[in-house]
TILOLUM-230064 format. One record per residue (C-alpha): residue number from 1; residue in one letter; chain; x negated, z negated, y. Coordinates in steps of 0.1 Angstrom, whole numbers, plus 2048, in hexadecimal, padded with zeros to 3 digits. Layout:
REM TILOLUM-230064
[NUM,A,A,[X,Z,Y]]
...
END
This chain:
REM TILOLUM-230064
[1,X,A,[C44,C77,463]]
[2,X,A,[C43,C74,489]]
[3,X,A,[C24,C6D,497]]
[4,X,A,[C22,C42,4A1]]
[5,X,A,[C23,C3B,4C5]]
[6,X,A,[C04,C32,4DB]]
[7,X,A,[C05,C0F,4E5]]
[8,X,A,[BF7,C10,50B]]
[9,X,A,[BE7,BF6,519]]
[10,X,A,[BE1,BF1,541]]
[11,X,A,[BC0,BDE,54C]]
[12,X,A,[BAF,BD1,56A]]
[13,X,A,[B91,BBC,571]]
[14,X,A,[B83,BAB,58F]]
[15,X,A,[B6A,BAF,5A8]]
[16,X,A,[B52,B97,5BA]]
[17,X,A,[B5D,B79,5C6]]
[18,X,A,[B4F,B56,5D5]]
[19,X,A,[B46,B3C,5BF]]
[20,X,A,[B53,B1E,5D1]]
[21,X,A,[B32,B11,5DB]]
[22,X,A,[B25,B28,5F3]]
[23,X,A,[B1D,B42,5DE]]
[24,X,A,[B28,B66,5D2]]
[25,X,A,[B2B,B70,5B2]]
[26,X,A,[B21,B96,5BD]]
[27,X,A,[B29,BA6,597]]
[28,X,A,[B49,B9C,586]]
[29,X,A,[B45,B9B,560]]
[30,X,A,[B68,BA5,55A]]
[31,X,A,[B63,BC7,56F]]
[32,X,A,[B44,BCB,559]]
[33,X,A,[B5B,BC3,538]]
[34,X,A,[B74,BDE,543]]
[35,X,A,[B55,BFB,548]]
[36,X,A,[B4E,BF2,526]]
[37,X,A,[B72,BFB,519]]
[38,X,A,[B7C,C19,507]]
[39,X,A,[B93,C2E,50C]]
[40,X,A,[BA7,C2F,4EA]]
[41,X,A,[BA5,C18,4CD]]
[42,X,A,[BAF,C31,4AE]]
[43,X,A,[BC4,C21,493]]
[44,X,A,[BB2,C15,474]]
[45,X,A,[B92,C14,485]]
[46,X,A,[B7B,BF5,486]]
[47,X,A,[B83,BE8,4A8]]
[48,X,A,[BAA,BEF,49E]]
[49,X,A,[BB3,BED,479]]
[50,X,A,[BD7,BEE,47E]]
[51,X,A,[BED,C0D,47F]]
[52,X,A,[BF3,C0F,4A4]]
[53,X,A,[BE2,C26,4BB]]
[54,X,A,[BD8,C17,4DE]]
[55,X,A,[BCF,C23,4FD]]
[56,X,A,[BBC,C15,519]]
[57,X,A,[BC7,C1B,53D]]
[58,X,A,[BA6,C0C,54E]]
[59,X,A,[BA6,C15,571]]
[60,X,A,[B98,BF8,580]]
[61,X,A,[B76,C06,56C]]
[62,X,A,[B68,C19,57F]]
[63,X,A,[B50,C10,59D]]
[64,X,A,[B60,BFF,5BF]]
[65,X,A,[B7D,BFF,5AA]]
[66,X,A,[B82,BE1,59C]]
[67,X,A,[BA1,BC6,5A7]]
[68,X,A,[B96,BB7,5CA]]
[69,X,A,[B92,B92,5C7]]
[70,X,A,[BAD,B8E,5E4]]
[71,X,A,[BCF,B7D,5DE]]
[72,X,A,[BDD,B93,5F6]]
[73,X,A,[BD4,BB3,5E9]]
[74,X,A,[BDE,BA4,5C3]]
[75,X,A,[BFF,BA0,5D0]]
[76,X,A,[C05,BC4,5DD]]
[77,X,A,[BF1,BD2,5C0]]
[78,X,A,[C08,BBD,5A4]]
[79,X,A,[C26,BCB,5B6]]
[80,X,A,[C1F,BEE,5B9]]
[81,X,A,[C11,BEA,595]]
[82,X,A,[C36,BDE,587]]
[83,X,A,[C49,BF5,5A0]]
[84,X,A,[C5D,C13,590]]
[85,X,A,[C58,C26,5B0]]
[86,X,A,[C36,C2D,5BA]]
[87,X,A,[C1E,C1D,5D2]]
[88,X,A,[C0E,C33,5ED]]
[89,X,A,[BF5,C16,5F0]]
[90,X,A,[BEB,C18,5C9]]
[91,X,A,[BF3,C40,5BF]]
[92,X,A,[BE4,C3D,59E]]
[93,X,A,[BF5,C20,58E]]
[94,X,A,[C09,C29,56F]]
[95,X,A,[C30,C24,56F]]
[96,X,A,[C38,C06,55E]]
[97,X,A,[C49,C18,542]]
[98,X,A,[C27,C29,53A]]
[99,X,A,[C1B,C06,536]]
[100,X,A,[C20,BED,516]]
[101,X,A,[C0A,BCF,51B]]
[102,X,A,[BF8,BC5,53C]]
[103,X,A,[BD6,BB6,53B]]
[104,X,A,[BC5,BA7,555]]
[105,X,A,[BA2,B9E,54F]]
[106,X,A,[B8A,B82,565]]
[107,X,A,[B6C,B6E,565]]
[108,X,A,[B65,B4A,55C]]
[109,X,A,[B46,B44,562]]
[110,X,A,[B30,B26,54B]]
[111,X,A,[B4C,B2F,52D]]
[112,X,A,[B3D,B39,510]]
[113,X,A,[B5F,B49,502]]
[114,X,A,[B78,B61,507]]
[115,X,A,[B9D,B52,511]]
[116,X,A,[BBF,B5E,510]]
[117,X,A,[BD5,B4E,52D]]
[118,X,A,[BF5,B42,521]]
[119,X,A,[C04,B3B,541]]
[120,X,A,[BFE,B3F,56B]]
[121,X,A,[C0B,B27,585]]
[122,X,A,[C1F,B34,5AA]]
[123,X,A,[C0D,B36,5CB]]
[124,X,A,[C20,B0E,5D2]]
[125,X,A,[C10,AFE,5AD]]
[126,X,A,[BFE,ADE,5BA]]
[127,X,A,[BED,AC8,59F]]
[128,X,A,[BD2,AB0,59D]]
[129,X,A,[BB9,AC6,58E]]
[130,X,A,[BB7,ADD,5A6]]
[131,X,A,[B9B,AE0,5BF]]
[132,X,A,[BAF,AF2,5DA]]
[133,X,A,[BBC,AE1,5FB]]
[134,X,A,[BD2,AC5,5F3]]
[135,X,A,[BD4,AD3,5CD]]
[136,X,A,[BE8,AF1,5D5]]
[137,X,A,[BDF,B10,5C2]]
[138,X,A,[BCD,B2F,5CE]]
[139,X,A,[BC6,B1C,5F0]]
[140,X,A,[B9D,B21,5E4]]
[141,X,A,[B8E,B40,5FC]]
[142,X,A,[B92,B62,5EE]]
[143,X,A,[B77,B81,5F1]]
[144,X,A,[B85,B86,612]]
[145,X,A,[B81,B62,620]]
[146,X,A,[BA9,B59,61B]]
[147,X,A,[BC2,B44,603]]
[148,X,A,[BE0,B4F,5F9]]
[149,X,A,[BF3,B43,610]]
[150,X,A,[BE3,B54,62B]]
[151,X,A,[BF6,B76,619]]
[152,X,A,[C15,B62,61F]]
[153,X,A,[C34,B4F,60F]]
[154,X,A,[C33,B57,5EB]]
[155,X,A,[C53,B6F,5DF]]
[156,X,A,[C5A,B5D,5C0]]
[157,X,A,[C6D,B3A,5C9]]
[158,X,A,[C8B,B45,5B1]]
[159,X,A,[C71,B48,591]]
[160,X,A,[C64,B30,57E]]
[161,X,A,[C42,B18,58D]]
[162,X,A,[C33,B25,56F]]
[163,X,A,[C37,B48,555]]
[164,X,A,[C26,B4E,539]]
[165,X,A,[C22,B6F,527]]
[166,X,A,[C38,B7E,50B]]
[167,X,A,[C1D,B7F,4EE]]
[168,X,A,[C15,B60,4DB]]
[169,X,A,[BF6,B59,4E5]]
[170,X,A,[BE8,B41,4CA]]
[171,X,A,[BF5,B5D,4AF]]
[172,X,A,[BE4,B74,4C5]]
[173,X,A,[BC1,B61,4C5]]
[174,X,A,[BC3,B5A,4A1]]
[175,X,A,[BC6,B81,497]]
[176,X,A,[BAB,B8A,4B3]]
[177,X,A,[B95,B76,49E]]
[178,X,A,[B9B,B88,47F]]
[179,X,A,[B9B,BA7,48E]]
[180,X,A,[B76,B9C,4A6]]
[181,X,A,[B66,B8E,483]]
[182,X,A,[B4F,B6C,47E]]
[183,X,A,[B37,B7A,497]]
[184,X,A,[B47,B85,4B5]]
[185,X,A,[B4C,B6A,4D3]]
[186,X,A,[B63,B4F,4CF]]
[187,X,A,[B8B,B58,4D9]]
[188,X,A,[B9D,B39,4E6]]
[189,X,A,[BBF,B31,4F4]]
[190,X,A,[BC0,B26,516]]
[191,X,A,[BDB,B11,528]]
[192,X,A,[BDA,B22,547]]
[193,X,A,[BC9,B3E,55C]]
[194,X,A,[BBD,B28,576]]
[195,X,A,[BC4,B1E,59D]]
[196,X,A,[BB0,B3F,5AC]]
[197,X,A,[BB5,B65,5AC]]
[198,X,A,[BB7,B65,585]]
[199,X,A,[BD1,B50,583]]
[200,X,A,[BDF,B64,5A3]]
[201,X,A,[BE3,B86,594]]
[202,X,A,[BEF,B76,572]]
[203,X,A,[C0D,B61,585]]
[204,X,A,[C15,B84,59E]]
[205,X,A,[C16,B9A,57D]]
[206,X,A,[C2B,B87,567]]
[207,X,A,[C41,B7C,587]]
[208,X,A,[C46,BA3,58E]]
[209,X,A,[C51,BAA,56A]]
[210,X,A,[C69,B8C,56D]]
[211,X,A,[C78,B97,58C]]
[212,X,A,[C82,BB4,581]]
[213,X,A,[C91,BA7,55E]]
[214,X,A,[C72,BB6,553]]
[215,X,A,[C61,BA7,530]]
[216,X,A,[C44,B97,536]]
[217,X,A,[C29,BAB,524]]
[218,X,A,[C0F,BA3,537]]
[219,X,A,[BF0,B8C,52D]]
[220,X,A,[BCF,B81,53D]]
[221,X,A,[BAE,B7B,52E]]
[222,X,A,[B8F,B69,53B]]
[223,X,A,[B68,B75,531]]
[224,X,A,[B4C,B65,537]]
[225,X,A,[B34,B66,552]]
[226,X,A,[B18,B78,543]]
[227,X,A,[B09,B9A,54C]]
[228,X,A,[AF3,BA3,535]]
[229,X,A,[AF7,BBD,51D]]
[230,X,A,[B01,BA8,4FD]]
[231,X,A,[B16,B93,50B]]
[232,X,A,[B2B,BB0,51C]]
[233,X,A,[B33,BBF,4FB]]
[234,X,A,[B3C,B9D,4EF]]
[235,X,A,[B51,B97,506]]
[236,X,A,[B5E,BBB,505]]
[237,X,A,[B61,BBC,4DF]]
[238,X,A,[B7B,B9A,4E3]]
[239,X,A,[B8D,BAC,4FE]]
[240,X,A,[B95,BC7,4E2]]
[241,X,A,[B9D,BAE,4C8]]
[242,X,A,[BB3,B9E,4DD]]
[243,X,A,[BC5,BC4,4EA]]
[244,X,A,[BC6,BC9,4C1]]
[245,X,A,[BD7,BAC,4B9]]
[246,X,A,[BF2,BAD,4D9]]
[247,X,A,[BF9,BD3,4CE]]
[248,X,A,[C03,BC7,4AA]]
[249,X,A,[C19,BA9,4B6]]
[250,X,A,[C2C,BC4,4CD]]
[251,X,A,[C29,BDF,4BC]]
END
């Protein structure tokens, strides 16, 4: 019998950031989440009971190398990240054909629960809710002091205002739990990834993919604030759940 394919899974996580009121959130809980990560969840294992091998490709681990909290870097990163030719900006990125399922990973701060995203709005998404200028998305200051519309007219007025990822996210969330156990942190469904860089990188990544005719297996998870040991591996242990139970719908 031929040995069953590795199911590869591309991560990133976020650096610091400004908290909207002055502040700086200098440690970003979902870089800490991705340091936790292994490498390789075996098949029939604890953290993976199903019969697919996965591997992590985690490069955004390791120190000063998370994902800059700056829309304009997210966009050139998400392009060169989707791009079968390579970047000379981003050398180590995988090609897209190494790559089965895309997660991005950020930080809510005050949730007590791990999300998975089902959609992400474009750069021109206005609503009521959101706190920006005028309600327009992503117009809240980045890392580097600017919106998103300081990196220019976004690319994708042909696409859809909003995408949504491939998997089935409530499915998803409901076999994370099973596979997480009646002690791990809550898993939830989300409605959406939010009006600042998370929700940035989601829209850019799945807008990439659809661009190109491309399926959209990409997803995006938000952890919790927290920092301290227990609540890292919490949150990390969901994260794996949630890798698990993506692998076995696409698999």
């Amino acid at each position: 019998m031929p040995p069953t394919p590795t199911f590869k899974v591309f991560i990133t996580g976020f650096g610091p950031f400004p908290d909207g009121r002055g502040g700086h959130f200098s440690r970003n809980a979902s870089h800490e989440v991705t340091r936790l990560l292994p490498s390789s969840l075996p098949p029939h294992s604890p953290s993976n009971p199903g019969p697919t091998s996965i591997s992590l490709l985690n490069p955004t681990a390791d120190d000063g190398a998370h994902l800059r909290t700056e829309y304009a870097y997210i966009r050139s990163y998400c392009q060169a990240l989707h791009s079968p030719s390579p970047s000379p900006n981003h050398p180590d990125l995988p090609s897209p054909k190494d790559v089965d399922l895309y997660l991005h990973i950020g930080m809510a701060a005050g949730w007590d629960f791990v999300s998975v995203e089902r959609v992400a709005f474009r750069q021109d998404f206005t609503s009521s809710w959101s706190r920006g200028e005028k309600g327009v998305y992503y117009s809240s200051p980045d890392d580097a002091g600017r919106t998103a519309g300081d990196a220019g007219q976004g690319p994708w007025g042909s696409l859809p205002v909003g995408l949504g990822t491939m998997v089935d996210v409530d499915r998803c969330v409901v076999r994370a739990r099973e596979v997480l156990g009646k002690d791990g942190i809550e898993v939830k469904a989300h409605v959406e990834a939010g009006e600042y860089c998370c929700g940035f990188v989601y829209y850019e990544s799945l807008a990439n993919r659809t661009s190109r005719g491309q399926k959209r297996n990409v997803m995006f998870c938000h952890v919790p604030g927290e920092l301290d040991e227990r609540s890292l591996e919490r949150a990390r242990d969901a994260i794996v759940a949630v890798i698990v139970a993506a692998a076995e719908q696409m698999v």
